[in-house]
N, C-alpha and C positions, 0 to 999 in steps of 0.2 A: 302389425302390418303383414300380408300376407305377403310370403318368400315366393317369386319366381323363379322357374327355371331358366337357369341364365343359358344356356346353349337352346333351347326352347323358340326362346326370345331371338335370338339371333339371325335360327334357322326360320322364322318368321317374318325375316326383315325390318322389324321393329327396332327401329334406333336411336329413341327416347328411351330411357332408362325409368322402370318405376317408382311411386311412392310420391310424397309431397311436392308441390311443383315450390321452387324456391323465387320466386319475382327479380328481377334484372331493375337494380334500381334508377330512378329514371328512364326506364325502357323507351317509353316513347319519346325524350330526347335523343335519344342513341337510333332511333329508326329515322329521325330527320338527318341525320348526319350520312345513313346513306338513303336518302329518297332526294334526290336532285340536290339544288344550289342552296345552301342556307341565304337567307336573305341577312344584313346587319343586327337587325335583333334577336336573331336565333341566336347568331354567330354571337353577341356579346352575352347571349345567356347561357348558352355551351361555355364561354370562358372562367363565367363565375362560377359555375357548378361545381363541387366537391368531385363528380367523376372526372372533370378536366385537370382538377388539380392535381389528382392522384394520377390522369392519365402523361400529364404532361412531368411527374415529380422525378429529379434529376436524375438520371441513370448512376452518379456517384454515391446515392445515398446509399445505405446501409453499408457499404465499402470505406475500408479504413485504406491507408497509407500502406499496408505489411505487403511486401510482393516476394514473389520466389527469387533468385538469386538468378544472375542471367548468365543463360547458356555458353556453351565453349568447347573448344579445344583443350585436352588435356595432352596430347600426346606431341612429341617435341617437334615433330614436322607437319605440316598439315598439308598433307597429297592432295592433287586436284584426279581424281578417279571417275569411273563413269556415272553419267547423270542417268540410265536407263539401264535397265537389263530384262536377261528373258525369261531368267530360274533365280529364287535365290532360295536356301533350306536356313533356317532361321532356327533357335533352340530356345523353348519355352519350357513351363512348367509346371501349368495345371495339372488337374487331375480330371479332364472332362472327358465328355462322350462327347455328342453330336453339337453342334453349335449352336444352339438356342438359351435365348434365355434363361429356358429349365436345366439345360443339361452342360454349361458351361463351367458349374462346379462353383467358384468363388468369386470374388472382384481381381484376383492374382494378376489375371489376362485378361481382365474384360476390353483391352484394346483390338484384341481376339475375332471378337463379335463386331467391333467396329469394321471391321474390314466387310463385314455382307450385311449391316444394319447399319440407317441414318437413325441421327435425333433432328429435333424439329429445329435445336439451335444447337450449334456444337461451335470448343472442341469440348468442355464439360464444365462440371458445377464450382471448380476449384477457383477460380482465378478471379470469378466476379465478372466479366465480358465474355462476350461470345456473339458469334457471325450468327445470321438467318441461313437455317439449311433447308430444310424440310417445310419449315413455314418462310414467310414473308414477311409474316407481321402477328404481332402476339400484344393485345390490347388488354389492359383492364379496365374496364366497363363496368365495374361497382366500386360504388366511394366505401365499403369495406372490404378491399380487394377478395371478397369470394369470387365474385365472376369474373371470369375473360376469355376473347373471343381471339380464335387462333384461323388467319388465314395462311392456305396452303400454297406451295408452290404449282402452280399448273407445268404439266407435262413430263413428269416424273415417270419412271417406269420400271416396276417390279421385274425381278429377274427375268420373271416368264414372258415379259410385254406386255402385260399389261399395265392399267393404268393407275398410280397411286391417288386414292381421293380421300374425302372425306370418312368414307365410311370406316376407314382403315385404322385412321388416328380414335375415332368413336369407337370401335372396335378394342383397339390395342387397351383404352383406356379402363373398360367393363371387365375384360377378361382379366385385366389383372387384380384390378378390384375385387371380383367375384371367385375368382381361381384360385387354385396356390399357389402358396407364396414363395419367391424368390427373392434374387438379392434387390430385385428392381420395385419390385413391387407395392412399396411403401409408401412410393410415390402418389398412390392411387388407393390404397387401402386406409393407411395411416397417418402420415404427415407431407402431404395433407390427406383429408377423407373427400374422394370426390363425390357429390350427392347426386350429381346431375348430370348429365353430357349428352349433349341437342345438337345432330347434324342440322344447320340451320342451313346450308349451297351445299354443292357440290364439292367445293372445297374451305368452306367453311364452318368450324364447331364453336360450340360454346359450349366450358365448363365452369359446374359453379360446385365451393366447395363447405363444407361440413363448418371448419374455419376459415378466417382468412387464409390468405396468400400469396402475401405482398412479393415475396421471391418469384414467385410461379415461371417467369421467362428466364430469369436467372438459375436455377436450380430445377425443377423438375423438369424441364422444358431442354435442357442441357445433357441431361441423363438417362431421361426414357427412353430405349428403342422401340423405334414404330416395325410393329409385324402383318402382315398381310393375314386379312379379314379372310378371305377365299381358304389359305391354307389352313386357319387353325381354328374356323369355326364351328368343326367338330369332333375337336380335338377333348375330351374329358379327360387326359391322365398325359397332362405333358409333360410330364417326366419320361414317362416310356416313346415318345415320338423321335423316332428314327428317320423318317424321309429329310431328301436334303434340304436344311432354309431357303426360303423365296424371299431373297431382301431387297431395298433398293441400294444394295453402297457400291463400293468401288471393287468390289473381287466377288465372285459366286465359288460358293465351296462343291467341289467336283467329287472329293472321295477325303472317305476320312477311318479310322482303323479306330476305335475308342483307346485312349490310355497310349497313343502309339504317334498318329500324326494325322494333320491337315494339306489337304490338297486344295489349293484354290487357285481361279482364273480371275483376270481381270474383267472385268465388264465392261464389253467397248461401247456400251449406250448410257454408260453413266452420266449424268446431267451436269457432273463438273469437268467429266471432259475424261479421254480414256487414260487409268495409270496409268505408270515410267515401269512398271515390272509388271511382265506377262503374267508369271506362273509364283507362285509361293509355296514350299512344302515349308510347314511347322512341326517339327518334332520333338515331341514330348519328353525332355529329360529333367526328371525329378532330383537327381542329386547335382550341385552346383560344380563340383571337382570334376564329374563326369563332363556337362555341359563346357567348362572352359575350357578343359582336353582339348573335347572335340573341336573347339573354334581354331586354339592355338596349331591343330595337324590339320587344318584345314575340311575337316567334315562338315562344319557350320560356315557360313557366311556371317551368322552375326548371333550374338547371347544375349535374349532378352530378359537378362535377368541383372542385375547391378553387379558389377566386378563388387569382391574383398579386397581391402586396402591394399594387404601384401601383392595381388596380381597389378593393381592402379602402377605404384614404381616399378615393378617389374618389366610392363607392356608399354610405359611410354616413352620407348624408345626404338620398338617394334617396329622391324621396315615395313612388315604385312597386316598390323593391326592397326588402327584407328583408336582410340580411348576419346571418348566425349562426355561434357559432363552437362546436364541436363536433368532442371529439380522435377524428381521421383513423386515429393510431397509424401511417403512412406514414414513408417516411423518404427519407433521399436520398444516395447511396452512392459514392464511388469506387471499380468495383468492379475486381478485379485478377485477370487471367486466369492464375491461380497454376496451371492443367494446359499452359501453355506455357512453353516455357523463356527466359528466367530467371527468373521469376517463380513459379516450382518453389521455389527459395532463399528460407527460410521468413526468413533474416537480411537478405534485400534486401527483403524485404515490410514488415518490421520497422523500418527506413531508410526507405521511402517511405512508413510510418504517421506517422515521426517528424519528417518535412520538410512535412507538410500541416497546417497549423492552421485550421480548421474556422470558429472565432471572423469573423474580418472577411468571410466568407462570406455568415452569417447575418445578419450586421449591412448588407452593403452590398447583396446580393441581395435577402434576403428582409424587408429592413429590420427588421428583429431579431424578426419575426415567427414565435417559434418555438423550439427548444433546440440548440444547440451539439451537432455530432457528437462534439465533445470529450467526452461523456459515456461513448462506445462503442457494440459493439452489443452485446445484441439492444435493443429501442427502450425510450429511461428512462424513459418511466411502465407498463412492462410490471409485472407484481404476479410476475415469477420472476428479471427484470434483478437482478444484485449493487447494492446500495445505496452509492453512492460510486465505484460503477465510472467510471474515465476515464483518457484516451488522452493519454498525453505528447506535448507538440509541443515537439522540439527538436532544431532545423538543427544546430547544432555537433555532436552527440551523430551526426546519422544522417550526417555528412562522416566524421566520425571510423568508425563504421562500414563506411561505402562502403572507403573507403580499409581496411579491416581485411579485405575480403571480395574485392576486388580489383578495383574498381572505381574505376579510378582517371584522372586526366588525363596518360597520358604524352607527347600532342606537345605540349601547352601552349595549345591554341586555348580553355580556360578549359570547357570540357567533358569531361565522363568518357567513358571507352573502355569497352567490356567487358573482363572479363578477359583474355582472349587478344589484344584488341589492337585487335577488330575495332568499328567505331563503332556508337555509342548515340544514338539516335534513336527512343525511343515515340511512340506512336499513340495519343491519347487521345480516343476517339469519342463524340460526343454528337448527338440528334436536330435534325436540322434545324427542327422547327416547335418547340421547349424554347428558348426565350429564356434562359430561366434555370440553362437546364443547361448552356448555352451558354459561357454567363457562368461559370457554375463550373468548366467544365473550360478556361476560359484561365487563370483565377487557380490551377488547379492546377499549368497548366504552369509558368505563373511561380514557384513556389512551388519546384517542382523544381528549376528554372533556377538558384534561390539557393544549393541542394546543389551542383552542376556537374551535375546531369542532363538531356541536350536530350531535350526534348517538342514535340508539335504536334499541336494541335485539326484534329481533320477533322470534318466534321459529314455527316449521311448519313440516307437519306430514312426518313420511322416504320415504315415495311414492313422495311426490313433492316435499321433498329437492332433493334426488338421478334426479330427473328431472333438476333442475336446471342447471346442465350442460350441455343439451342439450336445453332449454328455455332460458336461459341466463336472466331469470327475475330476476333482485338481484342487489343491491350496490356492498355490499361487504356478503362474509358468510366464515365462520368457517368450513372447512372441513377436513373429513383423505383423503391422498393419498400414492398409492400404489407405490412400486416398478418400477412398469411401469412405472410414470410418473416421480417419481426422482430419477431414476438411471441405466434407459434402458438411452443408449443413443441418438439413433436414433428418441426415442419419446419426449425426452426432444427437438429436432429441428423442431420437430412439434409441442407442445406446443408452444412454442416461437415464430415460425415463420408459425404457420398452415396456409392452402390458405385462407379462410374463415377470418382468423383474419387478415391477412396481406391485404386482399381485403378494409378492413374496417380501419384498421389502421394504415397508414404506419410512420414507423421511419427509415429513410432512414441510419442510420448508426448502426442498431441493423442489417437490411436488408444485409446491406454491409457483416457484420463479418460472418453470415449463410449463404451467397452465399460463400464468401470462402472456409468455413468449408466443405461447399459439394462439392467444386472442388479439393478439397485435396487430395491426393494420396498414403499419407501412414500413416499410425497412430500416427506416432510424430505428424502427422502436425497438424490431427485434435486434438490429445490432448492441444497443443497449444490455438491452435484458439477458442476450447471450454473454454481454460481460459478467452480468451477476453470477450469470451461472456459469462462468468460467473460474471464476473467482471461487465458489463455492465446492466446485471439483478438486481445484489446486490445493483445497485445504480436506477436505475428506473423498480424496481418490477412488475410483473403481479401477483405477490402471496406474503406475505411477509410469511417466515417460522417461526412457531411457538414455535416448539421443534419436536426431533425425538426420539419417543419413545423405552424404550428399546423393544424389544420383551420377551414376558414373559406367558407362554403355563401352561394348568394344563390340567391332563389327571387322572384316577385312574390306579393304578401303579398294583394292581393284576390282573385288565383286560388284560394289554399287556404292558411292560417296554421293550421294542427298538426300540424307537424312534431315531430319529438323527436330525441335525441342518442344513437344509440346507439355505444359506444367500437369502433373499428376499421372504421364506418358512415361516419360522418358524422352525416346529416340525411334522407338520404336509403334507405331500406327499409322495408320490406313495415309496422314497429312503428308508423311513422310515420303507417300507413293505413290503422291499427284504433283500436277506442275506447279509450278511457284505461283504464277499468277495467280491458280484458283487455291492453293493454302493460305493464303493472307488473311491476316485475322485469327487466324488456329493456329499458329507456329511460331518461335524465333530459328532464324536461321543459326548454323552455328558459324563460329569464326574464332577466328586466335585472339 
């Protein structure tokens, strides 16, 4: 098929996308549905049809029972403080530049970006429901959920004033596709692959996709930011773009320093109505001890970043601070560089899941503040997590093992060799400024130690740990992970099974249960199948889970108290910075 140029195409106005046209099954029922009044027997043959079925099939399906833990007051008094302000300086802790998409760095803060970019539904992919923002209405319109037709909200308006339409969402959707890739971008490249996307109105698109896409308003449609067509359709290297984002959300960023801080105003022609805080500075502090200083002398207003246990007892009793607890959905992970070898060996993986007990972790680190990795991944109050899912911890079991696989002690110095003979000594990496993680990846060594496996903590500066993930230089390391990776669901199937990693390591019946999963066609099914493959993880890890921390927020409570909770947030985003009435649906408030 011949490759077009995708900024070509653009600059041409062409808004079909090329190559195969993919058929909209039953099309020409779904065009009587809008060309005037059905008459009775349209209407009772719309109802039989397989697209009604699937269009009407219960919004509880593929959702289990598991929900996050509900929000609160941690701190002994709970002030009634002001509901508006005019400045607040807030302390975060990316590593970005400008605030796009490309230059936001990681998912750390992508609340960040919430603040000058909508989704079509928000508040995100976590929780299983979500409000109509950006669209109105997100239909599927093929009985194998590939297509569906997303209408927009009419009269929206881009920072600059002008108009947000269709061409935009069509837009947002190609360049990500076609462009480089980001943390969002999977959405449209990969899981799912969008093949098709047809401005069919003005404010109306249809996409149709590569697989099904039974989540598609649930999960992509949750997490995309839509960007404006006008600014970035000839943009070829977004990574280097510097001008300020044109978004439609609730704050426009006014000035920004890279690595240093965010300047943003509210936008008084926001379509849910003008925030409760004028002005925002974010600034950028990388080390956590620095960050709560600051809040405790009053240089912050608020640390978007979760208290350490020992600050939790310390501050809740604080006349000037606020502590709120509000699930994070984070998690904290040993994770296993299973593309190097040994750690290829999905049965050594399975042995060093079973020699780590999680338990005394949670208890002595994070003073039990929180859930046992023992539970597995993806994160256990996720609403797709298997219900009772959990990870055996047992040393005799993963000796016995070792020794099965051939890893054994044969000079007697009370250590295993590798197979051939040659010595065993991992590398368990963790950041230097992470006290905590510190702490975890010695007790992990120890932990090993009790198997016959030598281990040893290095620790290494936050610039080249945050690298590791993309260097892949490491045994094993101690890391947090976000929302995204354990509890979106779509990135949990590229974790697991990304090209890259699947190129380099195949397990041909992990492979099997994630090809199903993506041919799947309604949400039971993948909820299902994402049990198998949870279950199949819990027993041959790429990450063993450490514990999941509660989420636990401090702010000073006379700068601004109306905050709200929203699950995979915190306390901290854009919901928290509009009126009550219009965050309903994206929030729990908090309360004692």
């Amino acid at each position: 098929m011949t490759r077009v140029n995708f900024f070509k195409v653009w600059n041409r106005g062409i808004v079909k996308t090329t190559g195969p046209a993919q058929p909209t099954a039953n099309h020409g029922l779904m065009l009587m549905m809008f060309k005037g009044t059905l008459c009775g027997l349209a209407l009772a043959v719309l109802l039989l049809s397989p697209i009604a079925n699937a269009m009407a099939e219960d919004k509880t399906k593929g959702i289990n029972a598991n929900r996050p833990p509900l929000a609160g007051m941690v701190s002994k008094q709970d002030n009634q403080g002001p509901t508006t302000a005019k400045h607040l300086r807030l302390g975060i802790w990316n590593t970005a530049g400008n605030l796009t998409t490309y230059t936001i760095g990681n998912s750390w803060n992508d609340w960040v970006l919430w603040l000058v970019f909508d989704k079509l539904r928000e508040p995100s992919p976590y929780v299983g429901q979500a409000e109509d923002w950006l669209a109105t209405e997100i239909k599927q319109v093929s009985d194998d959920a590939r297509t569906w037709e997303i209408t927009l909200r009419e009269g929206v308006k881009w920072h600059d004033g002008t108009d947000f339409t269709a061409e935009d969402l069509a837009f947002t959707y190609l360049y990500y596709r076609e462009g480089p890739a980001n943390r969002w971008t999977h959405h449209t490249s990969a899981v799912p692959r969008m093949e098709e996307v047809e401005v069919i109105g003005p404010y109306k698109v249809r996409v149709t996709s590569l697989k099904p896409m039974p989540n598609f308003d649930a999960i992509t449609a949750t997490d995309l930011p839509i960007i404006q067509k006008a600014q970035w359709k000839d943009i070829e290297k977004p990574r280097t773009f510097s001008d300020l984002p044109i978004g439609t959300g609730p704050y426009r960023l006014v000035e920004y320093e890279a690595d240093q801080y965010y300047k943003l105003e509210a936008n008084p022609h926001y379509w849910k109505g003008k925030p409760l805080v004028d002005e925002l500075t974010l600034v950028m502090i990388k080390d956590p001890q620095t960050m709560f200083t600051a809040l405790k002398t009053g240089e912050l207003d608020g640390a978007a970043r979760s208290l350490p246990p020992e600050l939790v007892k310390q501050w809740a009793d604080d006349p000037d601070i606020e502590v709120a607890r509000a699930p994070s959905l984070w998690g904290t992970w040993l994770d296993i560089n299973f593309v190097r070898k040994p750690f290829d060996n999905r049965d050594l993986r399975h042995a060093v899941s079973l020699a780590i007990d999680p338990n005394p972790m949670l208890e002595r680190i994070m003073l039990g503040m929180g859930k046992s990795g023992s539970h597995g991944w993806p994160h256990v109050d996720s609403f797709w997590t298997r219900p009772n899912l959990s990870v055996d911890y047992d040393p005799e079991r993963a000796k016995a093992l070792l020794d099965d696989i051939g890893f054994k002690d044969q000079d007697g110095d009370g250590f295993r060799e590798n197979p051939d003979g040659s010595k065993l000594d991992w590398v368990i990496k963790a950041a230097s400024n992470r006290p905590l993680l510190m702490r975890a990846a010695e007790m992990s060594a120890n932990q090993l130690k009790d198997v016959g496996i030598k281990s040893h903590v290095v620790t290494v500066d936050p610039a080249t740990f945050s690298a590791l993930w993309r260097t892949r230089e490491f045994d094993l390391r101690v890391a947090d992970i976000t929302p995204h990776g354990i509890a979106d669901q779509d990135m949990v199937i590229i974790i697991y099974n990304g090209d890259k990693r699947r190129r380099i390591v195949e397990e041909p019946e992990k492979d099997a249960i994630v090809d199903r999963w993506l041919d799947a066609q309604t949400r039971e099914d993948r909820l299902q199948i994402s049990y198998e493959l949870q279950e199949y993880e819990a027993k041959y890890p790429n990450r063993v889970m450490l514990w999941y921390p509660d989420g636990l927020f401090a702010y000073r409570w006379q700068s601004y108290d109306n905050y709200a909770s929203s699950a995979g947030y915190g306390i901290f985003h854009k919901y928290s910075f509009l009126p009550r009435p219009q965050r309903v649906g994206t929030v729990e408030e908090l309360v004692n």
